[in-house]
PALUM-383202 format. One record per residue (C-alpha): x, y, z; residue number from 0. Coordinates in steps of 0.05 Angstrom, whole numbers. Layout:
<nodes>
      u      v      w num
      X      Y      Z NUM
...
</nodes>
This chain:
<nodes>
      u      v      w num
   -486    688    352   0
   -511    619    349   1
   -540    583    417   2
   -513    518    399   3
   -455    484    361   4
   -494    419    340   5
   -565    402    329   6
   -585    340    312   7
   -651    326    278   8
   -666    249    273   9
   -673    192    320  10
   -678    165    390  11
   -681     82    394  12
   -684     37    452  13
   -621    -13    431  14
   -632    -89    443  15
   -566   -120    443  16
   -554   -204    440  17
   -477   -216    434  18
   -474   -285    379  19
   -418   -332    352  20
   -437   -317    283  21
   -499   -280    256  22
   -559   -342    238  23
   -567   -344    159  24
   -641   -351    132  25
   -688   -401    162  26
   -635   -416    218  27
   -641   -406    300  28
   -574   -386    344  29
   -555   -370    427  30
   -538   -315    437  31
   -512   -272    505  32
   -565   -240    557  33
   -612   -180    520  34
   -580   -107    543  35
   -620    -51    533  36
   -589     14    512  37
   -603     82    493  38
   -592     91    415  39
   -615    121    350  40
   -565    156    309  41
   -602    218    323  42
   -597    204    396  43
   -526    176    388  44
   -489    236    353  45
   -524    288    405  46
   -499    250    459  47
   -423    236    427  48
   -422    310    409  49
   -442    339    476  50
   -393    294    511  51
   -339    328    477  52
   -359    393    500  53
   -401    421    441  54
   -470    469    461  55
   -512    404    432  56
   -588    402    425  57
   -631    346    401  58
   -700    350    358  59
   -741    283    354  60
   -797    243    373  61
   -803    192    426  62
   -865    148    461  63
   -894    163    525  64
   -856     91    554  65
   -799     67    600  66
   -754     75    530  67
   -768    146    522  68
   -751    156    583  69
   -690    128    582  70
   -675    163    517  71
   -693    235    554  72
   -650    216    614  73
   -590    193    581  74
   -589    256    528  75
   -590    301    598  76
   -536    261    638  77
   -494    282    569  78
   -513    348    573  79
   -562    358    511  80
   -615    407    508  81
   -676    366    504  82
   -721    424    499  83
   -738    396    423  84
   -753    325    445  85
   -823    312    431  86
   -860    248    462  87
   -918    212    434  88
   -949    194    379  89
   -929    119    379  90
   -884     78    420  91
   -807     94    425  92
   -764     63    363  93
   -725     -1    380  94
   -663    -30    344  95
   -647   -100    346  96
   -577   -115    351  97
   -534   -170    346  98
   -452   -169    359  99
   -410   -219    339 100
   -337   -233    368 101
   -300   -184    318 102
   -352   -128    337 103
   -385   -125    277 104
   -466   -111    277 105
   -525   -123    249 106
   -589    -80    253 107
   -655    -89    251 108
   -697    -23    269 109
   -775    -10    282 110
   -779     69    275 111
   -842     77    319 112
   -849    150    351 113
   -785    160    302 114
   -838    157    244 115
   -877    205    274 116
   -832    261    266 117
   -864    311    220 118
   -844    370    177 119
   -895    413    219 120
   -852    385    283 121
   -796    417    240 122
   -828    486    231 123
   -850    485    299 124
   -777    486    326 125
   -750    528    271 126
   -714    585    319 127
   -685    516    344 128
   -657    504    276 129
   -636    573    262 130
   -603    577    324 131
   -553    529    310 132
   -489    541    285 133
   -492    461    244 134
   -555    421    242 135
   -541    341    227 136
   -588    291    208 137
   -601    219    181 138
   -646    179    154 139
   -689    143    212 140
   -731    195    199 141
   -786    211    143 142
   -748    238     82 143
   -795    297     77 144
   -776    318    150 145
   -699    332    128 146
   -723    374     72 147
   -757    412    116 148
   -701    420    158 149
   -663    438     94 150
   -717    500     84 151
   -713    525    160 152
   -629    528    160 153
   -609    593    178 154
   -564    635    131 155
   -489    621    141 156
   -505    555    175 157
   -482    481    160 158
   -521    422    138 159
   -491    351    144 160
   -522    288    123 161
   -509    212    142 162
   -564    180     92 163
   -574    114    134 164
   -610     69    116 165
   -590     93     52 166
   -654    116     -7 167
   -637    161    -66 168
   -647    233    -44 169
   -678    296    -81 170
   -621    347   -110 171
   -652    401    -45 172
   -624    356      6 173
   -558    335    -33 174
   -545    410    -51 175
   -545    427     21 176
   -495    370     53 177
   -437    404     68 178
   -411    344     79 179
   -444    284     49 180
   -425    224    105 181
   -432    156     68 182
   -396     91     81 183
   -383     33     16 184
   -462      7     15 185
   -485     81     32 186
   -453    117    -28 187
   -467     50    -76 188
   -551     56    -60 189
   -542    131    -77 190
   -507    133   -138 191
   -539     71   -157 192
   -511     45   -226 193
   -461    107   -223 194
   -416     77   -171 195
   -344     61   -199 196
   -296     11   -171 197
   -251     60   -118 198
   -276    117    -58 199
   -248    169   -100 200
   -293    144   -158 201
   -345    152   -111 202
   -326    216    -86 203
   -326    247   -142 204
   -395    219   -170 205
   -424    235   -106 206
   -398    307   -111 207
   -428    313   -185 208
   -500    301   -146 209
   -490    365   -115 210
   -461    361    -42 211
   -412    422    -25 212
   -365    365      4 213
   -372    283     19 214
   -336    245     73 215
   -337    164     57 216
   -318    126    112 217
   -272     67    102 218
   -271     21    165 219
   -208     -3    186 220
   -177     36    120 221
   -206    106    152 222
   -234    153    106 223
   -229    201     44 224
   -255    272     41 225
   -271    309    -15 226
   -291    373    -43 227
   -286    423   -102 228
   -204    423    -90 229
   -188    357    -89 230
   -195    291    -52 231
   -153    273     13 232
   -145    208     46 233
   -150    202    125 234
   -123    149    165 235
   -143     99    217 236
   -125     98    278 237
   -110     23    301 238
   -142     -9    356 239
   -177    -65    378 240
   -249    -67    364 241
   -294    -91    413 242
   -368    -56    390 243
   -369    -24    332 244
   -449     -3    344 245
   -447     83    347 246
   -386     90    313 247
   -398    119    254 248
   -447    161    298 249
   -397    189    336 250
   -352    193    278 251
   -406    241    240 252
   -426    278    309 253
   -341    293    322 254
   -334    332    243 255
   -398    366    251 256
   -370    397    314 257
   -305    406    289 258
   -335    431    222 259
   -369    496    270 260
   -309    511    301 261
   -283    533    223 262
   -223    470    221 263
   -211    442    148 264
   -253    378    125 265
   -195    336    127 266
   -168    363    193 267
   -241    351    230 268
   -242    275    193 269
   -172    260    222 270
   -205    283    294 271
   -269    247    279 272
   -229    185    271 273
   -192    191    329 274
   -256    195    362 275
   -299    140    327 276
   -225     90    351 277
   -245     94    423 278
   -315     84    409 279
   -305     20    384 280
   -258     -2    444 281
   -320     -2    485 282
   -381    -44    484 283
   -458    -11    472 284
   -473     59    432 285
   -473    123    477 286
   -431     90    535 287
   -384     80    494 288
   -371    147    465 289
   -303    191    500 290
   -295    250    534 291
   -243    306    490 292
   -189    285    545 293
   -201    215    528 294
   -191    227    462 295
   -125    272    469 296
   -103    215    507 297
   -113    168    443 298
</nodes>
């Protein structure tokens, strides 16, 4: 019997938000809206989405001893997320700095701070954390060498799924355990590096030849395609109109890994996912934006 459906292992960010007209190119100085300050991280972000859809959700990662930890440990408790893994100090609490322009597309700039700081020893630390968790998820905001540790400390029978962003080429350990693989067009390209052919299901399947059990790449407005040892299956959009597209592709990962524990088919949990990462982007900011499982049955 596990304790929880989800853990997370990755990162908690303070989000800076300026809404712009258009994104400045090198050298060049725009206006933008008034700064909002949010509580990210995709660590943060995907415990948060995944608790608010009623999965037992924990959270293991670093933050400073500041006003944005703080916010970071309040806003994972109003979700409902076992903070008991949350560690503060070290450094100050991550930032991202975000701008949105009018179509809702982003731009990201982030300072890992405490985020940095979390260790593999953090890792071992918390392993009957990791082992009692029924799928642990992670990203790459946090030191390479910390997800292969939490590769080591899985517990038999459990599931590992990766988001590699920022994207880096990753060791065979790591790729063997994804189960899935999460990677959007740029994502996938950085890992395969010169391998990457001209179509997702090129990608798919050079991504699966690394190793993964499964891969999910995530198309945008042209939704996604899943694939595994039995074929590859395409999953559809869901049309709306985007407002924010910051945390999607958080909630997007945090919705399959749930759905994933409860035993539903990949292509089944990616068509969920989907449904949920569509009202994410109606809604301006990360976390706040992120639905309810009503809200999303309402979709």
């Amino acid at each position: 019997m596990y304790d929880y459906d989800l853990l997370v292992v990755g990162s908690a960010n303070a989000d800076l938000v300026i809404g712009v007209e258009r994104r400045p190119t090198a050298g060049e100085t725009v206006l933008g809206s008034d700064l909002v300050v949010h509580p990210g991280g995709k660590g943060a972000n995907q415990s948060v989405a995944a608790a608010r859809l009623g999965a037992r959700t924990a959270l293991l990662a670093r933050v400073g001893d500041d006003a944005h930890g703080r916010l970071l440990l309040d806003s994972q408790r109003a979700a409902g997320v076992d903070t008991a893994g949350v560690l503060v100090g070290g450094a100050p609490t991550g930032v991202a700095l975000i701008t949105v322009d009018p179509s809702g597309d982003n731009s990201i700039v982030v300072s890992p701070g405490a985020n940095g700081r979390l260790t593999p020893e953090d890792v071992r630390a918390a392993a009957s954390l990791v082992r009692a968790s029924r799928v642990v998820s992670a990203q790459l905001e946090i030191p390479l060498e910390t997800v292969v540790e939490t590769v080591r400390t899985l517990a038999p029978g459990s599931r590992f799924v990766l988001n590699p962003s920022p994207p880096r080429p990753l060791p065979a350990e790591v790729l063997a355990a994804c189960d899935p693989l999460i990677v959007n067009e740029h994502e996938a390209r950085v890992v395969l590096g010169d391998g990457a052919g001209p179509e997702p299901e090129d990608w798919a399947t050079a991504l699966l030849a690394l190793g993964p059990r499964s891969v999910v790449v995530t198309l945008g407005a042209r939704g996604a395609l899943v694939a595994d040892a039995h074929g590859a299956v395409r999953v559809p959009s869901v049309r709306v109109e985007t407002v924010d597209t910051t945390g999607a592709g958080d909630s997007f990962t945090a919705a399959l890994a749930w759905r994933l524990g409860r035993g539903e088919p990949l292509s089944a949990a990616a068509a969920y996912a989907a449904r949920v990462g569509a009202v994410a982007v109606t809604r301006p900011g990360a976390q706040e934006s992120f639905p309810t499982a009503e809200e999303v049955e309402s979709l």
